[in-house]
C-alpha positions in Angstrom: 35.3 -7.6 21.9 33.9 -4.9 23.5 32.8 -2.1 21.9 33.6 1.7 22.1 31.6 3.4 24.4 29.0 6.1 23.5 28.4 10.0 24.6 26.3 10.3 26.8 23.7 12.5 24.3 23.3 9.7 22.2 21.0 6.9 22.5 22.4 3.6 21.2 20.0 1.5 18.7 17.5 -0.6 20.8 17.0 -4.0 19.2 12.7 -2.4 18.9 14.5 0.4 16.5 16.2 -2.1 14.4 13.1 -3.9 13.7 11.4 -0.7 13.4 13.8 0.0 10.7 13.0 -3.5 8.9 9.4 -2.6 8.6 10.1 0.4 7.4 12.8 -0.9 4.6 10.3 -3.6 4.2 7.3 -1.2 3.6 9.6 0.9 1.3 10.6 -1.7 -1.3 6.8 -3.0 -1.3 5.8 0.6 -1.9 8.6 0.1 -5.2 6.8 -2.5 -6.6 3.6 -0.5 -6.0 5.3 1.9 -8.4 6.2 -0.2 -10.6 2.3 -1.8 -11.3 1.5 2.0 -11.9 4.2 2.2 -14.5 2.3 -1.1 -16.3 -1.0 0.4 -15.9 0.7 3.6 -17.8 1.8 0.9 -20.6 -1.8 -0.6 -20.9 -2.9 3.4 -20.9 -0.6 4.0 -24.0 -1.8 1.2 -25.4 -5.8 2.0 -25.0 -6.6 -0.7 -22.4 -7.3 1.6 -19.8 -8.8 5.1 -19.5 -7.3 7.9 -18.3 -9.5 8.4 -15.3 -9.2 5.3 -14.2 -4.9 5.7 -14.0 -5.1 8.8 -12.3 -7.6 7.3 -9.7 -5.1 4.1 -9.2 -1.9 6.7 -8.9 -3.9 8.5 -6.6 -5.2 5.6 -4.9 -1.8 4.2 -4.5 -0.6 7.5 -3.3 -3.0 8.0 -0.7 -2.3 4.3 0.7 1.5 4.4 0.5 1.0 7.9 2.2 -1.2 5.9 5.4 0.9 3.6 5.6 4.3 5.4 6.2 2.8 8.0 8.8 1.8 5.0 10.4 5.8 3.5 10.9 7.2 6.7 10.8 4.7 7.5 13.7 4.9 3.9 15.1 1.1 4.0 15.7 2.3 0.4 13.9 3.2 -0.7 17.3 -0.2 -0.7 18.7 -1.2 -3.6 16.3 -0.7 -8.0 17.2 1.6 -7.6 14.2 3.2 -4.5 14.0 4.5 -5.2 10.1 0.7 -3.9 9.1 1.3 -7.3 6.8 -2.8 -8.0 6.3 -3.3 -4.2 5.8 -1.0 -4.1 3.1 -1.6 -6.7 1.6 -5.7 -6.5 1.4 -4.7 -2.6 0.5 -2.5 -3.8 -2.7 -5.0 -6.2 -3.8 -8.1 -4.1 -3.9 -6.8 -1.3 -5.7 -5.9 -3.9 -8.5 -8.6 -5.5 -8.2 -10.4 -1.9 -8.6 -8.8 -1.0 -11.9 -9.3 -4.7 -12.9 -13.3 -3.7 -12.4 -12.8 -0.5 -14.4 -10.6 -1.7 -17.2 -10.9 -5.9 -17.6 -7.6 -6.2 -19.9 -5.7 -5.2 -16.8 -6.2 -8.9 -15.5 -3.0 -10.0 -16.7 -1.2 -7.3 -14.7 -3.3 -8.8 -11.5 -2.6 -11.8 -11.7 1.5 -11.0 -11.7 1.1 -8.7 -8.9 -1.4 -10.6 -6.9 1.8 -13.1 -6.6 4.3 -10.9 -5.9 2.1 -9.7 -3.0 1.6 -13.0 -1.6 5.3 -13.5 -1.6 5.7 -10.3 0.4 3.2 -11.5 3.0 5.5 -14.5 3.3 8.3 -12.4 5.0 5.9 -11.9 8.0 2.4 -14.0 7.8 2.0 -17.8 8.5 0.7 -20.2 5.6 -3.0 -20.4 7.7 -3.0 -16.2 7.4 -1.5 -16.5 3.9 -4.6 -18.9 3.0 -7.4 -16.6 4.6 -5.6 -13.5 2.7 -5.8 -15.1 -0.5 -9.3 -16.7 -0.2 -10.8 -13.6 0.7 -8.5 -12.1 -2.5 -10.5 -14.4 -4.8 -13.1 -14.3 -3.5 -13.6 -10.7 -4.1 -12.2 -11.3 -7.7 -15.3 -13.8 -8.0 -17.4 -10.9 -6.8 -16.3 -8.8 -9.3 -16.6 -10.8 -12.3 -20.1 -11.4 -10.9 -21.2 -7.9 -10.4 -19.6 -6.5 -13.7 -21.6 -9.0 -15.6 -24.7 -8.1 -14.0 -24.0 -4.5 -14.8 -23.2 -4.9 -18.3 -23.9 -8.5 -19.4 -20.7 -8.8 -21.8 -20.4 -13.4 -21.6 -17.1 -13.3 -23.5 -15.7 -10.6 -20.7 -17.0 -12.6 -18.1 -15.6 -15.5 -19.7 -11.8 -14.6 -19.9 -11.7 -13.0 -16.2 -13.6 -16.2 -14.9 -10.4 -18.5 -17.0 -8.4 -15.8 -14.9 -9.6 -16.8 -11.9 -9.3 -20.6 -12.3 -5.9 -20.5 -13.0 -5.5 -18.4 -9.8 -7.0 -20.4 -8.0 -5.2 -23.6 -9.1 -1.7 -21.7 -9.0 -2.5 -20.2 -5.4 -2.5 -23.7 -3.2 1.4 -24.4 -5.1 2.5 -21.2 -4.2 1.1 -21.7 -0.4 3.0 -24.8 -0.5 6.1 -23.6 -1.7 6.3 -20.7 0.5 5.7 -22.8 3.4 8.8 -25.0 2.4 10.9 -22.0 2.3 10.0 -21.1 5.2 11.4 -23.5 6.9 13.7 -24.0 5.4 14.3 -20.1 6.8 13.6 -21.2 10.5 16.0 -24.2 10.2 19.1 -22.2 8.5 18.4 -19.4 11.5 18.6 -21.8 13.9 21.9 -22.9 12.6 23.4 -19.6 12.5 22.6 -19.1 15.8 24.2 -22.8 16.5 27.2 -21.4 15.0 27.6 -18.0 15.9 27.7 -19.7 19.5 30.1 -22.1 18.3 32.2 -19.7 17.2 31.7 -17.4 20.3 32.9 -20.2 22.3 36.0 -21.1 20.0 37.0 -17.4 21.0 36.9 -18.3 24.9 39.5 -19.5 26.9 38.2 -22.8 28.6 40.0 -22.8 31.8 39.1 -18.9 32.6 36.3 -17.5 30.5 38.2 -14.7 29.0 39.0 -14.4 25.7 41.7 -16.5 24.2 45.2 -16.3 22.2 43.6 -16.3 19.0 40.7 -13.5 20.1 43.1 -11.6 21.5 44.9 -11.3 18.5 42.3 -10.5 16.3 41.6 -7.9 19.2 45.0 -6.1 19.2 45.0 -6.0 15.2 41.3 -4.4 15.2 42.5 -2.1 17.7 45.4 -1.0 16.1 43.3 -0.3 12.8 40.7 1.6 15.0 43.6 3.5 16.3 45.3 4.5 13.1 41.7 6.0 11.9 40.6 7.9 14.8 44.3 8.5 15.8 43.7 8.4 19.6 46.2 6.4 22.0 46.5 2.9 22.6 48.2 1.1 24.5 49.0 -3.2 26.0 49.7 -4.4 29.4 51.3 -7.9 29.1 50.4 -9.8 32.9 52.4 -12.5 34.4 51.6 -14.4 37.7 54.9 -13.9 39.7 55.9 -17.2 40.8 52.9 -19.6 39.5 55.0 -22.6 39.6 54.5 -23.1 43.4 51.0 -23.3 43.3 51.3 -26.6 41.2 54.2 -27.7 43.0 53.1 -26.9 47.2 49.5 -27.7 46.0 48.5 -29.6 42.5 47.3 -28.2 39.2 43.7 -28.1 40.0 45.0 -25.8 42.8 46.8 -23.8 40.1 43.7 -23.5 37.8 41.4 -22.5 40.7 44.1 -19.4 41.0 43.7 -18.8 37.3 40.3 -18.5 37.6 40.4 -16.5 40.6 43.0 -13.9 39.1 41.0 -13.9 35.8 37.5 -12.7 37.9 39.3 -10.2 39.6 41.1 -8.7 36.6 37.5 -8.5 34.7 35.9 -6.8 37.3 38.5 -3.7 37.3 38.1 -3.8 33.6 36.7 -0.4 31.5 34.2 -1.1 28.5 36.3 -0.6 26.1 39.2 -2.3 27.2 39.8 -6.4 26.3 41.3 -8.9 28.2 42.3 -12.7 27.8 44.3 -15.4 28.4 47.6 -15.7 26.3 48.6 -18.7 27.4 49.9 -20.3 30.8 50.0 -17.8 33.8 50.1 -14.9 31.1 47.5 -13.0 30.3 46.8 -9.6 27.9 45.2 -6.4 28.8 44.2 -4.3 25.3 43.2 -0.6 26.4 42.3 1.5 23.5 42.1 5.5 24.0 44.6 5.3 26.8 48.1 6.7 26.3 51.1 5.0 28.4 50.2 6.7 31.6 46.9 6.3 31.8 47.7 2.7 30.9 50.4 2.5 33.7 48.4 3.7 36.1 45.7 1.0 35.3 48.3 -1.8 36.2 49.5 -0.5 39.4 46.1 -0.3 40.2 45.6 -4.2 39.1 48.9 -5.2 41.2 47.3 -3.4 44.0 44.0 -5.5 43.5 45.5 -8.8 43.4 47.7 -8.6 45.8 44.9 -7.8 48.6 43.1 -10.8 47.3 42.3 -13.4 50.5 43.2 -16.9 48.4 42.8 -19.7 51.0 45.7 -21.4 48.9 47.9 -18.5 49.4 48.4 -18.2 52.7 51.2 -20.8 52.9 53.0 -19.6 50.3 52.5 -15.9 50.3 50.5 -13.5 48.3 49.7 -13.7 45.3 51.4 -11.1 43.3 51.7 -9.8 39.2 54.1 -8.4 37.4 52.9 -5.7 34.2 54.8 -4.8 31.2 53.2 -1.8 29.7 53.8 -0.3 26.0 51.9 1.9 24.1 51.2 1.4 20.5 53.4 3.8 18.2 51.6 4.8 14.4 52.9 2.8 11.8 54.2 -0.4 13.8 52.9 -3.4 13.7 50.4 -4.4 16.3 52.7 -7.0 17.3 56.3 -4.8 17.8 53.9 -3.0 20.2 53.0 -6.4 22.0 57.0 -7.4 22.2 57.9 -3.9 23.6 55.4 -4.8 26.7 56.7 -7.9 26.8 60.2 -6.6 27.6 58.7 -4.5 30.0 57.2 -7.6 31.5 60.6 -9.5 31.8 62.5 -5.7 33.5 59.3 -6.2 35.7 60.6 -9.6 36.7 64.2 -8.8 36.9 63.6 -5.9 39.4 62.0 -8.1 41.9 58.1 -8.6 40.4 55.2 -7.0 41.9 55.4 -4.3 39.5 54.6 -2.3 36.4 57.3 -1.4 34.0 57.2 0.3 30.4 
């Protein structure tokens, strides 16, 4: 179906703004959870396991980055980068402040190790399991570094002892979670490629075979959605029902592949006359179904004569034995409150005074 044309002041969506917009809603709900490890820190700050400096430095920390970070999508300097998701930047960013209030108050460990996960999970959406590897080795082995320098620093074993047990089980979780991910992954990739396996499936299914244009059931689903577009923006709509005057003698002078390679003909013609907005198919046989929305009746009416004018100055090598090649146009336009179909019979009557006066005509 075709969809409403735009004014010309506004730009329609590019496909680079809609995945500008993922980032974005991607960055926003990794910014959440960022607020949510501040809100744990707070907890570990009621309960004395971290000063009161060192919260303030983590919200402002956290701040700061969050801060970067959306000037740079909001900006799109984002765009200048291989991967324009920032996913490494983030995710190094993330880590280091943790592993920064980890340095400064040890019994926030716990709180690291829940939230070093949940940012690998994140860097899942957009980094492969190689990247995901490098990101998390260079993670521990900054955590390593840590544990290392704070013990030189102070020399407290049993400290040292509970954030090296910290690490190990890190580091024995990490390669599972790796593993995982990259099972989910593809699984991902493979259900992706088998939407788009059945979004084209279903794109066909909507296609008439013979012609190309849409089909009885599209159509249908067309002049319903139309009507319901109608009925909320209350502007005009209106159905040509199409009929190829005297078909019959195509397959009868000629043979049916004669009378398809008409179809087809009449069908190409018909689309290239066709507005944006307007739909048109194949109902079934010779008969086919124009759906204009925002056109009244005369607008509509006008349309047709101009496709019976069209068709009949096509040069069919087939028709010049048995005479042009001519339509005949019932026209109604929809009335608020009917059904989509009592608007469809209405042109179809006018279709059938079309005939009786002689064809090669539009009637309403």
């Amino acid at each position: 179906m075709q969809p409403h044309r735009r004014s010309s002041d506004t730009r329609a969506p590019t496909q680079d703004d809609y995945k500008q917009r993922l980032r974005l809603r991607r960055f926003l709900l990794a910014s959440a959870f960022s607020v949510l490890y501040l809100a744990i820190l707070v907890i570990f700050y009621s309960h004395g396991k971290l000063d009161g400096t060192t919260l303030v430095e983590a919200c402002a920390l956290v701040l700061a980055i969050m801060t970067a970070f959306l000037a740079a999508f909001r900006s799109g300097a984002n765009l200048r980068f291989a991967d324009p998701s920032l996913t490494a930047p983030q995710f190094l960013a993330a880590v280091f402040t943790m592993l920064f209030v980890v340095y400064r108050a040890p019994d926030t460990r716990l709180a690291f190790s829940a939230f070093f996960f949940v940012a690998l999970m994140f860097g899942m959406l957009r980094s492969s399991s190689t990247q995901l590897a490098g990101l998390g080795l260079v993670s521990l082995a900054s955590f390593g570094l840590i544990i290392w320098f704070r013990f030189a620093i102070d020399g407290d074993l049993q400290v040292a002892r509970l954030d090296m047990l910290q690490l190990i089980v890190i580091a024995t979780t990490f390669p599972w979670l790796l593993f995982i991910g990259g099972r989910i992954k593809r699984l991902q990739r493979n259900l992706h490629e088998a939407s788009i396996k059945l979004e084209d499936i279903e794109e066909r299914a909507r296609h008439d075979d013979l012609t190309g244009v849409y089909n009885r059931r599209a159509l249908m689903a067309a002049m319903e959605d139309s009507k319901r577009q109608s009925d909320e923006s209350r502007e005009p709509l209106s159905i040509c029902v199409i009929d190829l005057d005297l078909f019959k003698r195509y397959n009868d002078e000629f043979d049916h592949l004669t009378g398809d390679q008409v179809l087809r003909q009449f069908a190409q013609a018909a689309g290239e006359g066709l507005r944006s907005t307007d739909i048109f198919g194949r109902y079934g046989g010779e008969e086919f179904v124009q759906v204009m929305p925002r056109t009244t009746l005369a607008g509509a009416m006008l349309d047709a004569d101009r496709l019976c004018a069209r068709i009949r100055s096509l040069d069919l090598p087939m028709t010049r034995s048995v005479g042009a090649l001519t339509v005949s146009i019932g026209v109604a336009q929809y009335r608020p409150g009917e059904a989509i179909l009592q608007t469809f019979a209405r042109a179809d009557e006018a279709l059938y005074k079309a005939k009786q006066r002689g064809r090669n005509r539009v009637e309403s």
